[in-house]
C-alpha positions in Angstrom: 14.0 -16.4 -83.3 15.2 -16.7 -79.8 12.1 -16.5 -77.1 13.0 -14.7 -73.6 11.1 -14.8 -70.1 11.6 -12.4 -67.8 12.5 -13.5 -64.5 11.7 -10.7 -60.9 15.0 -9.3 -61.2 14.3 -8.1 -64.7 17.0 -9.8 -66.6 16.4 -12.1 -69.6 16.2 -15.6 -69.6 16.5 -17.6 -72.5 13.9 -20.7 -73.7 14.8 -23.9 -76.0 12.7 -23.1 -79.2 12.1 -26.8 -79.2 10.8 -27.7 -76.0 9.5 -24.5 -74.3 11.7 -25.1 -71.2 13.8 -22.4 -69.6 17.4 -22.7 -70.4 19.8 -22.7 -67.3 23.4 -22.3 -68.2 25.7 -24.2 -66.2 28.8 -22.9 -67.4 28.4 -19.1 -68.7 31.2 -18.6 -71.3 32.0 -15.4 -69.0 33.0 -16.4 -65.6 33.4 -11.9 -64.6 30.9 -9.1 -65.9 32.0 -5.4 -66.1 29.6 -2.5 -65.0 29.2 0.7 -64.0 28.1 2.1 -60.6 27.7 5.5 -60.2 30.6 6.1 -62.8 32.8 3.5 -61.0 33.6 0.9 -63.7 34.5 -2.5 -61.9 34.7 -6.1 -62.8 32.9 -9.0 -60.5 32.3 -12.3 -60.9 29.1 -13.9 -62.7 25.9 -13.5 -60.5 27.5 -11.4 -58.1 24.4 -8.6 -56.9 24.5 -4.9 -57.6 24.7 -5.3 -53.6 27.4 -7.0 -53.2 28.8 -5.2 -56.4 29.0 -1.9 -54.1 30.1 -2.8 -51.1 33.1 -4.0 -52.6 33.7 -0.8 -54.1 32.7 0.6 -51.0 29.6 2.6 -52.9 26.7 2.6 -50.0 23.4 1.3 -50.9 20.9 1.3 -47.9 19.4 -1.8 -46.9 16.8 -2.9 -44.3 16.1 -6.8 -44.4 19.4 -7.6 -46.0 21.4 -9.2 -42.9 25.1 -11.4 -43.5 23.4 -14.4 -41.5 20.1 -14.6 -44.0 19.2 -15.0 -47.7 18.1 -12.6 -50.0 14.7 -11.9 -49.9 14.4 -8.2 -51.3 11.3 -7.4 -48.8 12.1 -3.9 -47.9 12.6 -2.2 -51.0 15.0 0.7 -49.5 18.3 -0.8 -51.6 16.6 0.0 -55.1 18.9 1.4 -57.7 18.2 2.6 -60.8 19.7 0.5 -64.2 20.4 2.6 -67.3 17.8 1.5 -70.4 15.1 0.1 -67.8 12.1 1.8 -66.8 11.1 0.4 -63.5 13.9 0.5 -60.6 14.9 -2.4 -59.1 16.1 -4.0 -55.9 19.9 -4.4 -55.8 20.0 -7.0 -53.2 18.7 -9.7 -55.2 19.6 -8.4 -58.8 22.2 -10.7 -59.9 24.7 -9.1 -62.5 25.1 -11.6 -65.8 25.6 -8.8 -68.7 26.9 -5.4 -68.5 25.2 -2.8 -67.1 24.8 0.5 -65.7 24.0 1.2 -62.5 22.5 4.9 -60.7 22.5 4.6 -56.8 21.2 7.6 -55.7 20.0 9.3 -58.9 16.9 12.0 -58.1 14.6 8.9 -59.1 16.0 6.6 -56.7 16.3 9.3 -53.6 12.4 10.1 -54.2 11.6 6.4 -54.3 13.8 5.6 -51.2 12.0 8.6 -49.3 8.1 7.0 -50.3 9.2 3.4 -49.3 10.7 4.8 -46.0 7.7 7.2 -45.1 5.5 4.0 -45.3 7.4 2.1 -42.9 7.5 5.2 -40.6 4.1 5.2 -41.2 3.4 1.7 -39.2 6.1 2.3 -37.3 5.0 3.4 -33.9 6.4 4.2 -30.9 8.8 7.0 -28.7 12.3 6.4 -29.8 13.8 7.7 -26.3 11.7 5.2 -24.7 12.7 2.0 -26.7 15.5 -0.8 -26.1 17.2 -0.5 -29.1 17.3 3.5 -29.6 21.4 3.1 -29.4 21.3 1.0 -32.7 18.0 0.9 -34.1 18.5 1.1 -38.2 14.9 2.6 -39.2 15.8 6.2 -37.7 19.5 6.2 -39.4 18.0 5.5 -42.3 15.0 8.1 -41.6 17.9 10.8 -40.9 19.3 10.2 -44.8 16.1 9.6 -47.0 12.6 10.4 -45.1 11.5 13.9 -45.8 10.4 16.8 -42.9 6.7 15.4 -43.3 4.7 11.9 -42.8 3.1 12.2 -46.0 1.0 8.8 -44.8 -0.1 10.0 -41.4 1.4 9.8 -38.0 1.7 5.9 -37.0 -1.2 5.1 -34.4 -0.9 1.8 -32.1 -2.5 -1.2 -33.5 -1.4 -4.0 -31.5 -1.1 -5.0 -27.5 2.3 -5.7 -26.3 2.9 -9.1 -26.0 4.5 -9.8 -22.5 3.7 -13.5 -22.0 7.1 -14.4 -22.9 10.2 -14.8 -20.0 12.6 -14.1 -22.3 11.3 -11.9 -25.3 8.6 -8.3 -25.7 7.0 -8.6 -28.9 5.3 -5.3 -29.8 4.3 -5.5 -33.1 3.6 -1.7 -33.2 7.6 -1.1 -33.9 7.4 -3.5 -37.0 8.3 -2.8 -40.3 7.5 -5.9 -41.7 11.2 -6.7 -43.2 10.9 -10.5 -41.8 14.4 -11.0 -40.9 12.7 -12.8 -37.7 10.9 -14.7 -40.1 14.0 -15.8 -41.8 15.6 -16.3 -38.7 13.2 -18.7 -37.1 13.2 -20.6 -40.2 16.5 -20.9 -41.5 18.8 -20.8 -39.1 16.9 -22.2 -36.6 14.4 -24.3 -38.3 11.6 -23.5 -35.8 9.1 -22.0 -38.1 7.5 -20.1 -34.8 6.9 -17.1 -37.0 5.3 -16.0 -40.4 3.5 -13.3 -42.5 0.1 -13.8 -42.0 -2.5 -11.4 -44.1 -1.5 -9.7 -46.9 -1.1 -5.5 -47.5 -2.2 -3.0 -44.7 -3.8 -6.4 -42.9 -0.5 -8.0 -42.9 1.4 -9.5 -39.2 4.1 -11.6 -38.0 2.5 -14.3 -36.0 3.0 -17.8 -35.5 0.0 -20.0 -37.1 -2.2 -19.6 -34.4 -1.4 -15.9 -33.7 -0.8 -16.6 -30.3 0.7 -15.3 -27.3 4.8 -16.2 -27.5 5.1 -18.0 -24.1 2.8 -20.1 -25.2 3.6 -21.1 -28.9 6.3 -23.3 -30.0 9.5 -20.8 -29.3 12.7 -21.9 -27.8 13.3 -18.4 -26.1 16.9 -18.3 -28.3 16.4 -14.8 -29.1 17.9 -15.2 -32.3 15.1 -13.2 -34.1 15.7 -9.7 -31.5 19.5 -10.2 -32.5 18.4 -9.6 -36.1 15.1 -7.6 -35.6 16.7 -4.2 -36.9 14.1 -2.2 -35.0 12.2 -3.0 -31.1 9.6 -5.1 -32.3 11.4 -7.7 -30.6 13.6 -7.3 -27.8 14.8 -8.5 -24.7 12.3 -9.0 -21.7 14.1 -6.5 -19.1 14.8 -7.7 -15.6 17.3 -4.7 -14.6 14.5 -2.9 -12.6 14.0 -6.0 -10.7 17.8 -7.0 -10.1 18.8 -2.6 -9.4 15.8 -3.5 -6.7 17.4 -6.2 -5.3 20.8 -4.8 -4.6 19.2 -1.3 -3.0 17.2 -3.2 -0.6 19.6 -3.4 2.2 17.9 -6.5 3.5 19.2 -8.7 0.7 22.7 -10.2 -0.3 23.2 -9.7 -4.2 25.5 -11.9 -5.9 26.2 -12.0 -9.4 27.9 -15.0 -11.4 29.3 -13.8 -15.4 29.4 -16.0 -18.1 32.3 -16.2 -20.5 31.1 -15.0 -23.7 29.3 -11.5 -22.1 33.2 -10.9 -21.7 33.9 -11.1 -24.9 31.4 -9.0 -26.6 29.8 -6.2 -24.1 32.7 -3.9 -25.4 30.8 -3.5 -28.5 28.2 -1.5 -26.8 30.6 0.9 -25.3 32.1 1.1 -28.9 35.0 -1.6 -29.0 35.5 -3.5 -32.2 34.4 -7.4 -31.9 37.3 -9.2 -30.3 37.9 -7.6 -27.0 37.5 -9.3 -23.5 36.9 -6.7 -21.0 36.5 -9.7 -17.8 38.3 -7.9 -15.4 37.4 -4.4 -16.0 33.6 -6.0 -15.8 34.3 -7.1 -12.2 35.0 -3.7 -11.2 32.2 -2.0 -12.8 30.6 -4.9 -11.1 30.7 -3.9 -7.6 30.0 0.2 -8.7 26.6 -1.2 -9.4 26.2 -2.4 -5.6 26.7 -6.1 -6.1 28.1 -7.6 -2.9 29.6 -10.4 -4.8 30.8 -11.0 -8.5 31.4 -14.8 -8.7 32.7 -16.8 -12.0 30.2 -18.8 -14.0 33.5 -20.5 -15.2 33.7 -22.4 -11.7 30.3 -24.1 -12.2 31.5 -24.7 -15.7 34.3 -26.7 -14.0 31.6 -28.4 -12.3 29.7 -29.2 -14.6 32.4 -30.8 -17.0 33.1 -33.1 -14.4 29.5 -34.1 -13.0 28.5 -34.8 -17.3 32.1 -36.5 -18.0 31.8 -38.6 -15.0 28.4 -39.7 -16.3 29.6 -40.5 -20.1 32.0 -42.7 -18.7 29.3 -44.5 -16.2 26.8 -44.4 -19.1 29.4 -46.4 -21.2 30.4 -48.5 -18.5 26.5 -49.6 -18.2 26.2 -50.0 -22.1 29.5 -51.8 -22.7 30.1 -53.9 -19.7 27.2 -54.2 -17.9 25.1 -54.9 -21.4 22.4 -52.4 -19.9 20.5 -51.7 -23.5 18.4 -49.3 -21.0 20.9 -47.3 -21.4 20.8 -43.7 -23.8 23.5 -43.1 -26.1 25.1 -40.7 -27.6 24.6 -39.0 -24.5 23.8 -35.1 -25.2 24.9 -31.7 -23.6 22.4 -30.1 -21.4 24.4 -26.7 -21.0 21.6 -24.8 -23.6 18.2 -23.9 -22.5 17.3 -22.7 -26.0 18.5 -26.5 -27.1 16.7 -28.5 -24.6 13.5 -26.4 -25.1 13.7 -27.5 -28.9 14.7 -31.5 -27.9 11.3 -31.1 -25.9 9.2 -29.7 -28.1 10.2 -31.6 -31.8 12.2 -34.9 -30.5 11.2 -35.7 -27.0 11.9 -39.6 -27.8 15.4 -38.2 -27.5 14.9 -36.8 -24.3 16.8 -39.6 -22.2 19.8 -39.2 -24.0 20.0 -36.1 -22.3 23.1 -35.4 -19.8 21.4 -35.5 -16.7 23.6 -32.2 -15.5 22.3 -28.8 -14.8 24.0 -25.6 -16.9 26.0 -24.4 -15.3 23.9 -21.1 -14.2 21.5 -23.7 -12.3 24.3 -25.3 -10.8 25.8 -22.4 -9.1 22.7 -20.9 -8.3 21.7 -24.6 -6.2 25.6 -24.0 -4.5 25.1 -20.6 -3.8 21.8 -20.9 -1.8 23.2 -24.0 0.1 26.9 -24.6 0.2 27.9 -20.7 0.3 24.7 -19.5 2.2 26.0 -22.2 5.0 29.7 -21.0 4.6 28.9 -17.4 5.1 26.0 -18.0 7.9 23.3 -15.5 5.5 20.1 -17.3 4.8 19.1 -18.4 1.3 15.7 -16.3 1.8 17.8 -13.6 1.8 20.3 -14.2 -1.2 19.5 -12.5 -4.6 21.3 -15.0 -7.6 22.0 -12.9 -10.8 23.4 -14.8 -13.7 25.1 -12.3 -16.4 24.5 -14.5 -19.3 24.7 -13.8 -23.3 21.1 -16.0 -23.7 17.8 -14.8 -23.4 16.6 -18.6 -23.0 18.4 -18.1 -19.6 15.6 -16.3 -18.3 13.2 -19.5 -19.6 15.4 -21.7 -17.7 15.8 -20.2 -14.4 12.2 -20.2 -14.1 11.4 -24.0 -14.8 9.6 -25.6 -11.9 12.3 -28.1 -11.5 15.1 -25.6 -10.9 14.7 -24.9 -7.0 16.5 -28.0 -5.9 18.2 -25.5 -3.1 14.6 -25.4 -1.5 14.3 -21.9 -3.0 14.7 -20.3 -6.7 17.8 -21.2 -7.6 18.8 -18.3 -9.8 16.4 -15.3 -9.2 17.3 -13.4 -12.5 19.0 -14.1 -15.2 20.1 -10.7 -17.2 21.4 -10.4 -20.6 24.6 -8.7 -21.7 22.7 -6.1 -23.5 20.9 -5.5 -20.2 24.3 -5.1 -18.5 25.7 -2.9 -20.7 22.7 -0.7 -20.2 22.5 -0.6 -16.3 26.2 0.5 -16.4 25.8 3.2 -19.1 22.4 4.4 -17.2 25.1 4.7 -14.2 27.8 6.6 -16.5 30.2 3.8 -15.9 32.6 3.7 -18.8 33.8 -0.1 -18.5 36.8 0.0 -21.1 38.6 2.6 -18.9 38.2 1.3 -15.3 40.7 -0.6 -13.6 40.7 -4.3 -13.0 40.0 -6.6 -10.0 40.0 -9.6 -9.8 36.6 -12.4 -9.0 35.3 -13.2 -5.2 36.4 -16.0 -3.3 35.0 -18.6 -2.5 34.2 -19.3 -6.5 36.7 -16.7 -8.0 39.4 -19.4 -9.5 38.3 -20.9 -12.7 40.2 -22.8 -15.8 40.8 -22.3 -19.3 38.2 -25.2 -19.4 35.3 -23.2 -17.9 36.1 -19.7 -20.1 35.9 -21.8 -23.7 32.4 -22.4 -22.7 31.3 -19.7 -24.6 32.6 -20.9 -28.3 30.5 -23.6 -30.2 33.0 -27.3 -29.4 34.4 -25.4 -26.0 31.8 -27.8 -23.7 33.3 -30.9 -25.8 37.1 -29.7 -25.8 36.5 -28.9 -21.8 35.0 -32.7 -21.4 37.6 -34.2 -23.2 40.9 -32.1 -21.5 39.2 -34.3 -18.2 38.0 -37.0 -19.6 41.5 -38.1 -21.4 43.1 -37.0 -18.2 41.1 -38.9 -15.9 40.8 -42.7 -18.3 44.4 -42.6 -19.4 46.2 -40.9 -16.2 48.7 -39.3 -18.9 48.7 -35.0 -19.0 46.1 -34.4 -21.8 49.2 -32.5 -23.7 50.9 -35.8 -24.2 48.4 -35.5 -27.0 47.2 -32.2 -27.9 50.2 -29.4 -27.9 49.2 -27.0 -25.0 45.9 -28.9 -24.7 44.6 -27.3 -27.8 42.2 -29.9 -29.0 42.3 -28.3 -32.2 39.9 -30.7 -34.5 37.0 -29.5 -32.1 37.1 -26.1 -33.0 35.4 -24.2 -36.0 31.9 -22.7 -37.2 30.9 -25.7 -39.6 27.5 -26.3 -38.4 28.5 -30.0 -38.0 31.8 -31.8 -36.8 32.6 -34.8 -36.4 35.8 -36.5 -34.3 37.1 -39.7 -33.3 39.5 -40.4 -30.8 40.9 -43.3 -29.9 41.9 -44.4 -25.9 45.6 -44.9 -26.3 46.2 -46.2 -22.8 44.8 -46.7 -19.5 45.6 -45.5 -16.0 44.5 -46.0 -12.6 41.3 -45.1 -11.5 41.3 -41.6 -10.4 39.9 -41.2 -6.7 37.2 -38.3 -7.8 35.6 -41.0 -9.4 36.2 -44.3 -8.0 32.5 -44.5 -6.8 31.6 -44.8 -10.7 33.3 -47.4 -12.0 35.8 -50.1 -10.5 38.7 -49.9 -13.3 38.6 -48.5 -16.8 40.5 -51.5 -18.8 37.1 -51.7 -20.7 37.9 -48.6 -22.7 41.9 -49.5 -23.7 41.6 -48.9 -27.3 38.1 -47.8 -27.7 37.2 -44.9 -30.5 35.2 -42.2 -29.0 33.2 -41.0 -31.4 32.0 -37.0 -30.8 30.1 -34.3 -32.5 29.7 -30.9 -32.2 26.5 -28.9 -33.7 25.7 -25.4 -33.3 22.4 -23.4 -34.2 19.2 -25.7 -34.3 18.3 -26.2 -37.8 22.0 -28.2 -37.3 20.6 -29.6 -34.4 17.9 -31.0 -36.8 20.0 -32.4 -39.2 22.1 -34.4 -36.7 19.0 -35.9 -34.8 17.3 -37.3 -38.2 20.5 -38.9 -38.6 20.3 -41.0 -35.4 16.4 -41.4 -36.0 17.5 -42.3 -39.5 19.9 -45.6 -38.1 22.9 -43.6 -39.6 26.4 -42.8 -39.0 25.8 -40.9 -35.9 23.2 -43.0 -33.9 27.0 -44.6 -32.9 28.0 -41.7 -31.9 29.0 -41.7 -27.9 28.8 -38.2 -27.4 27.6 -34.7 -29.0 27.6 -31.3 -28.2 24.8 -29.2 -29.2 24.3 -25.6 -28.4 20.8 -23.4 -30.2 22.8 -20.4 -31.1 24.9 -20.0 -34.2 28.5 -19.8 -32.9 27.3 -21.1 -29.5 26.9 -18.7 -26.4 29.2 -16.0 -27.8 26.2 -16.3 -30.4 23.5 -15.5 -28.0 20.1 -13.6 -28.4 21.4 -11.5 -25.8 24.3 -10.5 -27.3 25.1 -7.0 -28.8 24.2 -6.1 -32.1 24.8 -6.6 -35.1 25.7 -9.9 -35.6 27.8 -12.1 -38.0 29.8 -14.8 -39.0 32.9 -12.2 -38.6 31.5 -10.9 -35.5 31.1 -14.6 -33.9 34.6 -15.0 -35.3 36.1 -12.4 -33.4 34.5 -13.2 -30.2 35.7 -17.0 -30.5 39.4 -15.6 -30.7 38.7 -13.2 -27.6 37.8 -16.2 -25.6 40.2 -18.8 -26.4 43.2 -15.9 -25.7 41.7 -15.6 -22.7 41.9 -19.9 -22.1 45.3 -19.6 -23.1 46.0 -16.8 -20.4 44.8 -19.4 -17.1 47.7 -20.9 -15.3 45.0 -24.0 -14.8 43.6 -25.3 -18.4 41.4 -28.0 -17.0 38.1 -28.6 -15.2 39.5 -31.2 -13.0 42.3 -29.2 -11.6 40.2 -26.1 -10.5 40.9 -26.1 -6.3 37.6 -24.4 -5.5 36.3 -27.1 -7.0 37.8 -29.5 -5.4 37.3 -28.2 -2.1 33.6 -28.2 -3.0 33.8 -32.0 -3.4 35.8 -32.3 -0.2 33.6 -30.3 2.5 30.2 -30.5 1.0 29.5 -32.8 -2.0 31.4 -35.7 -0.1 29.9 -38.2 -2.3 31.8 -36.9 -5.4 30.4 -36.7 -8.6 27.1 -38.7 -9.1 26.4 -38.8 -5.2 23.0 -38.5 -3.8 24.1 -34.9 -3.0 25.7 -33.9 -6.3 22.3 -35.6 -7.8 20.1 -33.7 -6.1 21.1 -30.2 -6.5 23.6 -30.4 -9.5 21.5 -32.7 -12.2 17.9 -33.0 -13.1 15.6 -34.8 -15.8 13.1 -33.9 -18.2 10.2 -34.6 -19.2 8.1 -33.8 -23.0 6.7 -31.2 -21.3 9.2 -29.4 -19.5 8.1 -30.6 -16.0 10.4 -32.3 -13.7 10.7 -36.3 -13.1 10.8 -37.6 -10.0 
């Protein structure tokens, strides 16, 4: 007689009579299963979930700690369903279908269970909803509005924990959670941090790191990830809008803002706007309604900093090859991610030389803006308010590292989030889709298509390369790619890999004659490039050079902490997914194909920078000492 097991999801599973071992069937004879849900007959493939079973029948199952992004973990319990011939309900998230069945998804059992599972998150759920971040979008009161009933059957919610502030970049209030552990997930599987867990069990249960300590101080990278996907306000941005609206009404101080690319893409969303839509222009207006004096482009110190790192991968290969320096650290990495170097620090600091030297390009602007402008425009740098509009909450870390007031003040004085944009200009009843356009501020309104790609996971490494192939072979870098489109860069794979070999060699440009005396050295050299996005990638390429393998070759590689890159940010608006991320990539390279100048090199403002103030050109003692820096394990600066 054949023996069965039962597995969590209920479903039998058959064992050799022999041996005693559990039988797994690599081939079922049936590759589709019909079934029934809620009188809908359907056919879906083998394994498919009642879940995913529904939503492609477009049948709504409520679901808490299911997210696109994570795996199943079936924590919440809201998404049960009731199965025909089964007692017990079960969870149809992680129920795979492998016989026919039949499925009841809002049957009078499965409506009073729903309501009990939901009053008991309510009831450790505490806090004023008209008072929190994320009452726009929060998913525990929509749900609350379909299946809690009039009463808390388990008490009113009390608070039980301190708010934790210690962060720069993230509030933890652990009063709001409901325990689903998509942070959890999150820290550990796409970022491979591990910075926080379930510790306890039952009513003593918390999510902690190991220690249970403060978040500025454990082992977090400040990617905000986990608020992106937290679907209440147990985690969310640390606010710096009361500060910055301070700032601009104090009539004492010039407030200047610089926007990042990817914001652009995706603070639409929050004023209702499917994923996709680049609202620049219209954000430059809405801009100056909030009292900014000047609304600058982050995609001119982009520009910058394409050609301070390119100009040092070509010196750092010159050293290696040439000059036989072993001293030397390659592949050299980007240093454009906060959230990245924070992780290089903290797991791999061995690997901390093969850091770019280069500044993001939020420091850098902030460092030109409290010298080069605040000497242009005779206002003093103690007076001068830097706001960064950036899509990262591990902005906010990075503009307060110790090393980051090479201008002889703080170099960028707040970095906000596009969440936190979106929010000032809704508290002032500006509707951004509808205004009119304007265009940026001079002296640091004209950017590239090379500064705006920024934002997409590969754009730092297409930008370096539109320069770089300009710059070594003198030949227009669409002699090679059609409308400089260095297609094999692009894409969401976590990892990819490129080679490209030097066809030719021109004169040494004049912008960087002070690096190397000729270039003949590189005629016919491979370059060898990667591009990895989200850090548990990050992880998978560095073991790899540890390891002696294919990459440790590698010249140069592109790494950014957030799935997708930028337009992947913590501070970005939510939801998020793969189709989200998508649709902001496409937003963003239109908008590269829109520029009249593609590339970094090209960009006159920067130019003129190099001619009346960085005189030295890339690499000089001035560029040096306001536009690079170095690191150390622990985050202070090298001298």
């Amino acid at each position: 007689m054949q023996n069965f097991l039962n597995n969590n999801s209920g479903l039998p599973l058959p064992l050799n009579e022999d041996t005693g071992l559990l039988v797994k069937e690599k081939n079922p004879a049936k590759t589709t299963v019909n079934l029934t849900i809620d009188n809908r007959s359907m056919e879906v493939a083998f394994g498919t979930t009642i879940l995913e079973a529904a939503r492609q029948t477009n049948i709504y199952i409520p679901t808490l700690c299911s997210h696109p992004d994570l795996c199943i973990t079936g924590s919440c319990r809201i998404c049960v369903v009731e199965i025909e011939g089964m007692e017990i309900l079960h969870t149809s998230c992680d129920y795979p279908i492998t016989q026919p069945i039949r499925v009841f998804t809002c049957s009078p059992k499965v409506q009073k269970a729903r309501a009990y599972i939901l009053d008991l998150l309510i009831s450790k759920h505490y806090g004023e909803c008209f008072e929190c971040g994320r009452k726009d979008n929060c998913e525990l009161p929509a749900l609350a509005k379909q299946f809690s009933t009039a009463f808390l059957r388990f008490g009113k919610p009390s608070p039980h924990s301190e708010i934790d502030d210690s962060s720069h970049s993230i509030t933890r209030d652990m009063n709001k959670c409901v325990y689903c552990q998509r942070c959890v997930q999150t820290c550990n599987d796409i970022q491979g941090i591990g910075c926080l867990a379930p510790i306890g069990r039952g009513k003593n249960i918390k999510i902690a790191n190991f220690l249970d300590m403060p978040l500025g101080e454990a082992i977090c990278i400040n990617c905000g990830q986990c608020v992106d996907r937290c679907p209440t306000g147990a985690l969310q941005v640390k606010d710096s809008t009361v500060d910055v609206m301070k700032a601009i009404n104090d009539p004492n101080k010039h407030v200047v803002i610089q926007t990042a690319p990817a914001p652009r893409a995706a603070i639409g969303e929050y004023f209702g706007l499917e994923p996709g839509h680049a609202l620049t222009f219209e954000m430059n207006t809405a801009l100056r309604q909030c009292g900014f004096d000047k609304v600058f482009d982050t995609n001119f110190s982009a520009d910058l900093t394409i050609i301070e790192e390119g100009t040092e991968l070509i010196q750092r290969l010159y050293k290696f090859l040439v000059e036989k320096d072993n001293s030397i650290s390659l592949p050299q990495f980007t240093s454009c991610s906060p959230g990245w170097i924070k992780y290089l620090e903290h797991f791999y600091p061995e690997f901390i030389p093969n850091l770019s030297t280069a500044k993001s390009p939020q420091q850098m602007f902030g460092a030109v803006i409290k010298t080069y402008y605040a000497r242009q425009t005779g206002i003093n740098p103690k007076d001068i308010v830097t706001v960064a509009l950036m899509p990262c909450t591990a902005k906010k870390f990075e503009c307060n590292r110790p090393e980051m007031e090479s201008s002889g003040y703080k170099d960028v004085d707040y970095a906000i989030t596009t969440v936190e944009m979106a929010r000032m200009l809704k508290s002032k009843n500006i509707d951004l889709p509808k205004l009119t356009k304007s265009e940026f501020d001079d002296p640091f309104g004209t950017a590239t298509g090379s500064g705006v790609i920024f934002g997409a996971t590969g754009g730092v490494m297409e930008s370096a390369l539109r320069t770089v192939l300009e710059l070594v072979t003198g030949d227009s870098v669409e002699t090679y790619f059609n409308h400089a489109d260095i297609q094999p860069i692009r894409g969401m794979e976590g990892i990819r890999k490129v080679e490209i070999v030097i066809p030719k060699i021109g004169p040494v440009p004049a912008i960087i004659k002070n690096i190397v005396p000729d270039m003949e050295w590189l005629k016919g050299v491979t370059l060898k490039l990667a591009v990895a996005h989200g850090t548990v990638n990050a992880r998978k390429v560095l073991e790899n050079i540890r390891a002696g393998g294919e990459l440790a070759s590698f010249h140069f590689i592109e790494f950014m902490a957030c799935p997708g890159g930028c337009l992947g940010g913590g501070g970005q608006p939510v939801p998020t997914s793969e189709a989200i991320r998508q649709a902001r990539a496409r937003a963003i390279y239109s908008e590269d194909n829109n520029y009249m100048i593609r590339k970094s090199h090209e960009n006159p403002a920067v130019l003129k920078l190099y001619e009346d103030f960085l005189k030295e050109g890339p690499g000089g003692h001035l560029s040096h000492k306001l536009l690079h820096t170095r690191y150390t394990p622990r985050g202070k600066k090298l001298n």
